[in-house]
N, C-alpha and C positions, 0 to 999 in steps of 0.2 A: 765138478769134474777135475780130475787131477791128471798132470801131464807126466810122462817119463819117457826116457832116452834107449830108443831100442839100433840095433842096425838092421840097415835096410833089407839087406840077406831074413831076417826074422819077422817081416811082416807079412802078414796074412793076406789072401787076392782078397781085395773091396779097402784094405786098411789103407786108412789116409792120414799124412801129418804135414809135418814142414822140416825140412833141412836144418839139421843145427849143425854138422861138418863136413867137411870131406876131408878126413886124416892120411891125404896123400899128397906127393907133389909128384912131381918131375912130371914125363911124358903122358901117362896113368890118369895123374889128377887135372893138366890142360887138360885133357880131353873129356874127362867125367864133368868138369866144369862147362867145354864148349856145349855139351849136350844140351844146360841150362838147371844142371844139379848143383846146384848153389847155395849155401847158406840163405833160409829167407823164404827160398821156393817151397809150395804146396806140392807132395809129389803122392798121387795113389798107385798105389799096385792094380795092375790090370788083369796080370796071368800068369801061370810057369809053364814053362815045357813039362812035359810027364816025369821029368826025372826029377823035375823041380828046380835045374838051371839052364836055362837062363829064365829071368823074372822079366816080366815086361812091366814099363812103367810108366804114368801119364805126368809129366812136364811140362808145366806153361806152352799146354797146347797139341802137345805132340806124344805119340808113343813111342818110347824109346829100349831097348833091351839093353839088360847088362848079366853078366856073368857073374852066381855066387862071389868068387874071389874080388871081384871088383866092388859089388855091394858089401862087401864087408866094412868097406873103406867111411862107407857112409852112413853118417849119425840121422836119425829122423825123430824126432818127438813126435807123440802120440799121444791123444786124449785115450783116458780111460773113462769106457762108460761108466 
């Protein structure tokens, strides 16, 4: 299997990977981090709204939502079957 670097806004509901960034800071990026979207973290996609934002997503534990524009921010690597 081989891995590649998608953002999170482009992952499929069921698709699962791990954190490689979050290309944000100031107010935006504390907070995507308090979430527990971290470098490191497994995080799978749960669900979208019918428009397809917001994404809901599973985090060390919890489901969390976030906004297309704020997933954009965030790198995920992903196995390819």
């Amino acid at each position: 299997m081989s891995a590649r670097k998608i953002l999170l806004r482009n992952m499929a509901r069921d698709q699962a990977g791990t954190v490689s960034a979050v290309k944000v800071g100031g107010d935006l990026g504390l907070r995507i981090r308090e979430m527990g979207i971290v470098p490191g973290a497994r995080i799978k996609v749960q669900g979208r709204a019918p428009l397809y934002d917001p994404v809901a997503v599973k985090v060390m534990g919890a489901v969390v939502s976030l906004r297309n524009n704020e997933a954009d921010y965030i790198e995920v690597e992903v196995e390819d079957g």
